[in-house]
C-alpha positions as CSV (number, residue, x, y, z in Angstrom):
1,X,33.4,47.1,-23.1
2,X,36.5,49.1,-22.3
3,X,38.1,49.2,-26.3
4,X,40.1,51.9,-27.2
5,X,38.8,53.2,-30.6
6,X,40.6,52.3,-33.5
7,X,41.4,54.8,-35.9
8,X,39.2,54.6,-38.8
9,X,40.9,55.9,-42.2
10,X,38.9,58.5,-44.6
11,X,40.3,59.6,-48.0
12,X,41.2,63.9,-48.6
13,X,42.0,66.2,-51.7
14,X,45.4,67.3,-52.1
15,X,46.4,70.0,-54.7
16,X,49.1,68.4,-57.0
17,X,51.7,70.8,-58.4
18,X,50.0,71.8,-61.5
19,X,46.7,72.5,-60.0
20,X,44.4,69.2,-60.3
21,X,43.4,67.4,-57.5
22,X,44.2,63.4,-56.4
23,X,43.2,61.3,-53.1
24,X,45.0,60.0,-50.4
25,X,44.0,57.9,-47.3
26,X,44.0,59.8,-43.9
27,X,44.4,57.3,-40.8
28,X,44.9,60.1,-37.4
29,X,45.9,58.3,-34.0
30,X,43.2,58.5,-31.4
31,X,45.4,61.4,-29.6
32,X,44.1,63.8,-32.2
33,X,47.4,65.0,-33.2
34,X,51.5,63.5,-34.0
35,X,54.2,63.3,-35.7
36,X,53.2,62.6,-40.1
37,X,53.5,59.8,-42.0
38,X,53.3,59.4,-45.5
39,X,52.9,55.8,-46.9
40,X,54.4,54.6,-50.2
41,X,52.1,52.4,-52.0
42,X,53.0,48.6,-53.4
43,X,51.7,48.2,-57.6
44,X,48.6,47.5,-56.4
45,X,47.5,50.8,-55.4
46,X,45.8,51.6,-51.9
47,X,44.6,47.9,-51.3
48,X,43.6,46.6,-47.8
49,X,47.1,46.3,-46.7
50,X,48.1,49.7,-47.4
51,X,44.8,51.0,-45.5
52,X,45.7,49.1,-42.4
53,X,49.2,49.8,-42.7
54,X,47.9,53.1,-42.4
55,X,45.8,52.3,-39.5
56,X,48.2,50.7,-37.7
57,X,50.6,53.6,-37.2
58,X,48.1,56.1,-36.6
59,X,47.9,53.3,-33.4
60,X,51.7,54.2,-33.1
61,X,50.7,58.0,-32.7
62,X,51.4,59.1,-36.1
63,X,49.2,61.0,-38.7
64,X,49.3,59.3,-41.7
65,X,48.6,59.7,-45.4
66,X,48.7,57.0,-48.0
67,X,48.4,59.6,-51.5
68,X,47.1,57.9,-54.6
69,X,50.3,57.9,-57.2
70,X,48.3,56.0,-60.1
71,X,45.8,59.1,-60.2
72,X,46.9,60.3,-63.1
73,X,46.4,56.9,-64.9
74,X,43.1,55.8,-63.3
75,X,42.2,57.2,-59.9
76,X,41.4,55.2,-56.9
77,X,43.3,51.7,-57.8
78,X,42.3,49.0,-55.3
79,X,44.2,45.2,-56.6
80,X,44.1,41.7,-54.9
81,X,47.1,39.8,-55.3
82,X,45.0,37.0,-57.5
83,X,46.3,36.8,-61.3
84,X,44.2,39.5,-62.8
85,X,45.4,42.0,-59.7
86,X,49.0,41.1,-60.9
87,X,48.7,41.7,-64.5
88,X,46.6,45.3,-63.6
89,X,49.3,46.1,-61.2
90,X,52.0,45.3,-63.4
91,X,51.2,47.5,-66.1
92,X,50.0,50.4,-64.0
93,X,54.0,50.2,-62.5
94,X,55.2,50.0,-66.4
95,X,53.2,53.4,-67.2
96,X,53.6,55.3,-64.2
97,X,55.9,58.4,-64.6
98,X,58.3,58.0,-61.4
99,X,59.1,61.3,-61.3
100,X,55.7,63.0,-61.5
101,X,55.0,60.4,-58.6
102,X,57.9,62.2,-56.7
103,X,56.4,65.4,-57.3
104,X,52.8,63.8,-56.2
105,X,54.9,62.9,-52.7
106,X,56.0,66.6,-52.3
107,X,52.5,67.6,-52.4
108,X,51.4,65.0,-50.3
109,X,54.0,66.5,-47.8
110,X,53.1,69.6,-48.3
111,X,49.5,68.9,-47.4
112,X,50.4,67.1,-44.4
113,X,52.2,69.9,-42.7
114,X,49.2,71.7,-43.3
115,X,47.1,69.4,-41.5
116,X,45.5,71.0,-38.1
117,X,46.1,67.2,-36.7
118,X,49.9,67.3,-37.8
119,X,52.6,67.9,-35.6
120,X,56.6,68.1,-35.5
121,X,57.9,66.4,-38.3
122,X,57.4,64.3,-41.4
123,X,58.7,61.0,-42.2
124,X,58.3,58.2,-45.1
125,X,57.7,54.7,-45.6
126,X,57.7,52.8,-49.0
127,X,56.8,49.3,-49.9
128,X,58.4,47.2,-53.3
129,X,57.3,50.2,-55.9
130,X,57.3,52.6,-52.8
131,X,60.4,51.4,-51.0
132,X,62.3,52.8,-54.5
133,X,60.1,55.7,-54.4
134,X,61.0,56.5,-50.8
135,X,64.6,56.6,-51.5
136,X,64.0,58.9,-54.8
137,X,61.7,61.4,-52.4
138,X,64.5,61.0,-49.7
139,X,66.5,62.7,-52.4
140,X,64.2,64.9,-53.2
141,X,62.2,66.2,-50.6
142,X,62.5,67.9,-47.2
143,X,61.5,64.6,-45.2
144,X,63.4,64.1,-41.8
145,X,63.6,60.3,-42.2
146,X,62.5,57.0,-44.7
147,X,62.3,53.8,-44.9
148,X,62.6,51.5,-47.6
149,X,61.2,47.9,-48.0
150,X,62.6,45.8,-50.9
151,X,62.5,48.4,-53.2
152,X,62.7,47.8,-56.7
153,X,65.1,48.9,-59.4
154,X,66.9,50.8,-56.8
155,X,70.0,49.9,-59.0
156,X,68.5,52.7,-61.7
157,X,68.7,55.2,-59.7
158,X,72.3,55.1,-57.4
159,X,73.1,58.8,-59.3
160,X,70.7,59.9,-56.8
161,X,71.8,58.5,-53.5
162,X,74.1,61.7,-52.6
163,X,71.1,63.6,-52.6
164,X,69.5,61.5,-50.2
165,X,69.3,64.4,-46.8
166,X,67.7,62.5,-44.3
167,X,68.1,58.8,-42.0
168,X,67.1,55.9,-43.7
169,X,66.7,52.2,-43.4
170,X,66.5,50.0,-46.3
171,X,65.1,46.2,-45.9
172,X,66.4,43.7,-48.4
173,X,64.4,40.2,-49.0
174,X,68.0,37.4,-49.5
175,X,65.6,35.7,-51.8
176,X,64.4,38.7,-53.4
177,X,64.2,37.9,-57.4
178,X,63.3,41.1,-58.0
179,X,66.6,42.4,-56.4
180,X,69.2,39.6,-56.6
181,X,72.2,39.6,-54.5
182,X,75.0,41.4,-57.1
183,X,72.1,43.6,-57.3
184,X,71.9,44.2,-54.1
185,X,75.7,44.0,-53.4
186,X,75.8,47.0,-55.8
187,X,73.2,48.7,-54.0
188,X,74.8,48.6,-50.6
189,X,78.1,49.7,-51.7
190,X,77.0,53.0,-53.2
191,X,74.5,53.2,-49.8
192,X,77.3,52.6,-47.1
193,X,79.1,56.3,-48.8
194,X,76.3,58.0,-47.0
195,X,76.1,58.4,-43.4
196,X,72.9,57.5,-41.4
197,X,71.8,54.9,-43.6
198,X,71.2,51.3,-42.4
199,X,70.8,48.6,-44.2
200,X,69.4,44.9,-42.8
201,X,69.1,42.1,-45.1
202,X,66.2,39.4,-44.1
203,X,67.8,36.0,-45.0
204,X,66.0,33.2,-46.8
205,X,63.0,35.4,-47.0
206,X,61.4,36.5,-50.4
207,X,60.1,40.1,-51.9
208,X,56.8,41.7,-50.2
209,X,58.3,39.5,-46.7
210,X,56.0,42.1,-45.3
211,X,52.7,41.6,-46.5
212,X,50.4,39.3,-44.7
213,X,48.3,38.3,-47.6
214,X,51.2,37.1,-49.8
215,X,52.7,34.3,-50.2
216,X,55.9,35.3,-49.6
217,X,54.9,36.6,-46.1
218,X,57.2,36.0,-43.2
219,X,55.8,36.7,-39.9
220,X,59.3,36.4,-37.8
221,X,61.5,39.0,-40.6
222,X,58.3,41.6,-40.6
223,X,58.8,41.6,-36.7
224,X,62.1,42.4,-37.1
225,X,61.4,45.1,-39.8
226,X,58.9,46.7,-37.8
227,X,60.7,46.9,-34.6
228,X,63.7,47.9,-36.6
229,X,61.4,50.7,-38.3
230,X,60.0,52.2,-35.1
231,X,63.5,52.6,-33.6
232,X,63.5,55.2,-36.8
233,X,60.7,56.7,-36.3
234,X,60.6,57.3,-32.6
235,X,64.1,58.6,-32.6
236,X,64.0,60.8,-35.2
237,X,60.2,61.9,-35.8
238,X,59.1,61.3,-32.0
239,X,56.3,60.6,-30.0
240,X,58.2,59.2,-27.7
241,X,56.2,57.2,-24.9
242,X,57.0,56.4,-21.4
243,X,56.9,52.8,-22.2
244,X,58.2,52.5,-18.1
245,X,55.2,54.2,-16.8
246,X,53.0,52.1,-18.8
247,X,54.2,48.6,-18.0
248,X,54.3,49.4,-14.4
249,X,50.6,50.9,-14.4
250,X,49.8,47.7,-16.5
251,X,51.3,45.6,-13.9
252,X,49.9,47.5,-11.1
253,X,46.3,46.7,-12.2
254,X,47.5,43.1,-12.6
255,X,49.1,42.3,-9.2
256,X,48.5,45.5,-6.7
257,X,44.1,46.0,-7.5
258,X,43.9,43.1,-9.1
259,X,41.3,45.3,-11.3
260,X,40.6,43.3,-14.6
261,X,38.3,46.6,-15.6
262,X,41.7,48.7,-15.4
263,X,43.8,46.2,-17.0
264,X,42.0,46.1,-20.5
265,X,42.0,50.0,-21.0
266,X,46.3,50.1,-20.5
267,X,46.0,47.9,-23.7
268,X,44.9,48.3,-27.4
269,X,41.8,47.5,-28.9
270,X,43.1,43.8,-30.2
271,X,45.8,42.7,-27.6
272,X,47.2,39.6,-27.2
273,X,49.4,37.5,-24.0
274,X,51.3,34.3,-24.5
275,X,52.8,32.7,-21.7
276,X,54.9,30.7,-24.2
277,X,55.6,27.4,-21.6
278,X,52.0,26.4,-20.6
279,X,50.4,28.5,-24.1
280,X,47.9,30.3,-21.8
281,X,46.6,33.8,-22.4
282,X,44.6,35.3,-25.0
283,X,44.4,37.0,-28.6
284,X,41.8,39.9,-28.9
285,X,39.6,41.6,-26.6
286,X,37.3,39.5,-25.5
287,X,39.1,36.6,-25.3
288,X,42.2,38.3,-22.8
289,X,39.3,40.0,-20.7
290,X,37.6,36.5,-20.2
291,X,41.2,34.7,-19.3
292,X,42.6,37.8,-17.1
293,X,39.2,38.2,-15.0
294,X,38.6,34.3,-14.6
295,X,41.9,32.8,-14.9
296,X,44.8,35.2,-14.1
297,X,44.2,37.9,-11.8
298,X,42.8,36.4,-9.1
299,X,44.4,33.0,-9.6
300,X,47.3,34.3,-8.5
301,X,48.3,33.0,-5.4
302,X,48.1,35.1,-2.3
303,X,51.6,36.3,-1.5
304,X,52.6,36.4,-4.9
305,X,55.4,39.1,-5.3
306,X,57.7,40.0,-8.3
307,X,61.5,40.4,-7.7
308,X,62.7,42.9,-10.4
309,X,66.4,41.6,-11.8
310,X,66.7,43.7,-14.9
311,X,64.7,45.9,-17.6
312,X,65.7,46.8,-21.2
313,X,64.2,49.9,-23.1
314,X,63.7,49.6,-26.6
315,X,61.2,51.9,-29.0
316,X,58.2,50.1,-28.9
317,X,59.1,46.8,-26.5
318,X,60.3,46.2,-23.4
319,X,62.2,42.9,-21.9
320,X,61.6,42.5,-18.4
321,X,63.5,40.4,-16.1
322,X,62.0,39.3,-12.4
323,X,61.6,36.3,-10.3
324,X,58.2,35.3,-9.9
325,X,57.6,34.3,-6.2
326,X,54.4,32.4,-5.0
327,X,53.1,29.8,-2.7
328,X,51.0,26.9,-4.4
329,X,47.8,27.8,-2.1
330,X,45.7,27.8,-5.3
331,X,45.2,26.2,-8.7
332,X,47.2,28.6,-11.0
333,X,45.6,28.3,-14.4
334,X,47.8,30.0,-16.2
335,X,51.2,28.7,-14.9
336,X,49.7,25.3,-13.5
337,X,46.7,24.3,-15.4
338,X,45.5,21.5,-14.1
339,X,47.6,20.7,-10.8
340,X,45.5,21.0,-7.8
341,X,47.0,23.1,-4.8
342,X,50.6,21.6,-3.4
343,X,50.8,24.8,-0.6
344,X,54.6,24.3,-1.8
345,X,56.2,27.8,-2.2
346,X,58.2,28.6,-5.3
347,X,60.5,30.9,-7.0
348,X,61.1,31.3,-11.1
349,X,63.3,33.5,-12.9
350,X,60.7,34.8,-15.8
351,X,61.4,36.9,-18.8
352,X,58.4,39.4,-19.9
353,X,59.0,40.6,-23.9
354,X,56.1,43.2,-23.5
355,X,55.5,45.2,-27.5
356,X,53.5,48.8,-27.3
357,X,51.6,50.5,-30.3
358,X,52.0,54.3,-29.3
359,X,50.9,54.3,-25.9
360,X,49.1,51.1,-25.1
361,X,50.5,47.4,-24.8
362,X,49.7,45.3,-27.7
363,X,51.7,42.0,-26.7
364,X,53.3,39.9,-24.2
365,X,55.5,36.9,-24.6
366,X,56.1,35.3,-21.1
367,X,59.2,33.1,-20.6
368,X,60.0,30.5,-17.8
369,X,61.8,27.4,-16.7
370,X,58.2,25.0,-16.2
371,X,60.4,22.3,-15.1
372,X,62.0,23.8,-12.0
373,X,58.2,25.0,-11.0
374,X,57.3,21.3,-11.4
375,X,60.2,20.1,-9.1
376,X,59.7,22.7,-7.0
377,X,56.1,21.6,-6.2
378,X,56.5,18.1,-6.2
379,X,55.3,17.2,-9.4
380,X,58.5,16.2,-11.5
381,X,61.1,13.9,-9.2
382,X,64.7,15.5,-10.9
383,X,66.8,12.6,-10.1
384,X,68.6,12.0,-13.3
385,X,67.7,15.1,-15.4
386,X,69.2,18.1,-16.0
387,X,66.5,20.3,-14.4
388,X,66.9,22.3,-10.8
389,X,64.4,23.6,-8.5
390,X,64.8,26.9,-6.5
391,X,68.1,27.0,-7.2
392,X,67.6,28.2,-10.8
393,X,66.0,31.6,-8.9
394,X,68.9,31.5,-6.3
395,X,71.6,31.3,-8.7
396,X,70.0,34.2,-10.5
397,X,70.3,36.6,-7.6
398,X,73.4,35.3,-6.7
399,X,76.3,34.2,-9.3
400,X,78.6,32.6,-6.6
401,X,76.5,30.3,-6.3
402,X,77.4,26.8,-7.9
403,X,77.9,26.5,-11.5
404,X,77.4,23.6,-13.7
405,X,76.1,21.2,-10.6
406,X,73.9,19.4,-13.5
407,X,76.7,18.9,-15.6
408,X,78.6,15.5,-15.1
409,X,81.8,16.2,-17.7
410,X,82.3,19.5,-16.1
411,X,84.7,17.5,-13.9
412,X,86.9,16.3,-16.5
413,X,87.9,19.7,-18.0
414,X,89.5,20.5,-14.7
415,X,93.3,21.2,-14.7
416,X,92.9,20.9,-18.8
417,X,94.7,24.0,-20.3
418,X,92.5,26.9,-21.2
């Protein structure tokens, strides 16, 4: 199968500033060499998360390390998020000397630089325990950028936020106990006297919003964060990606060879597509290869053609608007499941919201009307709802056009003063 290797983390020695030796976990992206990354660990020490955290951005081109900042009081700490995990973790936080954990950071730096895989420059990310810690190195350390999620007892520390030399982003939970919002309030104030920090604040979402095996996760505000959090990143530590260039060789394999076998490579090893009307697609390998070669590519009819309107950059996604043009001289699985062949032509106005780890695509959401491609094949009569056919593309390439034709009070606002 064509799967991009996943980068597989291992754990390395770095020399702590008086002499001794602790862990950390090494993720490197499949390039062989970026940009570093050093991950700030949650209480519960260098868990799962924190490993495929890890993983993940090595996938983003960065080399990453994840040092081990309870060394001193038990190396190696692994905790669940169960009871017992809790009560370990919590105690481990209460003895841990913050600022030898700084100093444990500096070395971790320091080794990074070092690394034959390491490239450019050095950035850090911190989660709950970490996010405060990333603020204190931030202060501390040469990094060239941080990032801070829901860090805790930030409030302890504001003396320190003059010092801070580098961009940051802090992400604040509304609900966070931990970190209530006069708290919080506090902490913002004495963060907006610095330039280049920015500050987001995920509303009705709870501390550790980020991690997927907590309770507290929130799938739609760790999107956010993420995106937000690459936008760093690729501004400030680089790689930078011609996410253009991708898409458009992606798209080529789709629609120009119709090559399913060159399709899968231009992705990552897990990818996923949601064509969010009809829920068609696939999640993971496998299951994308199976629907692209048997229920996409060539189930696209045979004059199909894409009318570009409109494409926004971003760090790591791109929204892509066209007009998806076609005649119904086929069953189209994906966009008609079901409906046997009409030979009526039709236009749609789609939006594409395509996401990129490092160089590959790892998602696409795929937007459209479904009820103007049902009118415009016969298969939904309009008369009496608010739904147009062709003339929703039309429209779209032309904004003289008539506006508001489905709207029956548009009428009686005319000659009303505006």
């Amino acid at each position: 199968m064509n799967i991009r290797e996943k980068s597989v983390g291992h754990n390395i020695e770095i020399t702590s500033s008086g002499g001794k030796t602790f862990s950390a976990y090494m993720a490197a992206p499949a390039q062989g060499s970026g940009p570093g990354l050093v991950l700030l660990q949650e209480i519960f020490g260098i868990n799962d998360y924190m490993k495929s955290m890890a993983e993940r951005f090595a996938e983003e081109g960065y080399v990453v390390l994840v040092p081990d900042l309870f060394w001193r009081m038990q190396p190696g700490v692994e905790l669940g998020h169960d009871d017992a995990g809790f009560a370990a973790a919590l105690d481990f936080n209460e003895r841990l000397d913050i600022d030898l954990a700084v100093r444990d950071i500096a070395s971790t730096v320091q080794a990074l630089r070092a690394l034959p895989e390491h490239a450019g420059k050095v950035g850090a990310i911190g989660y709950c325990l970490g996010g405060k810690l990333a603020m204190l190195s931030a202060a501390a350390i040469d990094l060239d950028c941080a990032v801070s999620y829901y860090g805790v007892g930030l409030d302890a520390y504001l003396d320190r936020v003059a010092s801070i030399s580098c961009p940051m982003i802090f992400h604040f939970a509304g609900n966070d106990g931990l970190c209530p919002p006069e708290t919080r309030a506090t902490i913002q104030t004495a963060l907006k006297a610095r330039d280049g920090i920015e500050m987001y604040v995920y509303e009705g979402c709870d501390h550790a919003f980020a991690t997927p095996s907590r309770e507290s996760f929130d799938k739609p505000a760790s999107m956010m964060a993420y995106s937000r959090t690459m936008g760093m990143l690729r501004k400030i530590l680089g790689p930078v990606y011609d996410l253009n260039a991708l898409w458009e060789e992606h798209c080529y394999y789709e629609f120009g060879t119709r090559d399913v076998d060159a399709v899968m490579p231009t992705m990552v090893a897990a990818p996923y597509v949601n064509h969010v009307p009809t829920m068609t697609g696939g999640v993971g390998h496998d299951e994308l290869k199976r629907f692209y070669k048997y229920h996409f590519v060539d189930a696209n009819p045979a004059d199909t053609r894409l009318i570009p309107i409109s494409r926004t950059m971003g760090a790591d996604r791109i929204v892509d608007e066209f007009v998806f043009c076609a005649t119904h001289d086929r069953e189209i699985d994906w966009l008609l499941p079901g409906l046997a062949p009409t030979g009526k032509y039709f236009e749609i106005p789609m939006l594409a919201v395509i996401c990129f780890r490092g160089n590959k695509l790892y998602n696409e959401h795929i937007y459209w009307d479904q009820a103007s491609v049902l009118v415009q094949i016969g298969a939904l009569d309009p008369a009496g709802l608010p739904v147009a056919g062709i003339q929703t593309a039309k429209k779209l390439l032309d904004e003289m056009l008539p506006t508001n034709a489905l709207m029956p009070n548009w009428q009686s606002s005319e000659g009303r003063p505006v």
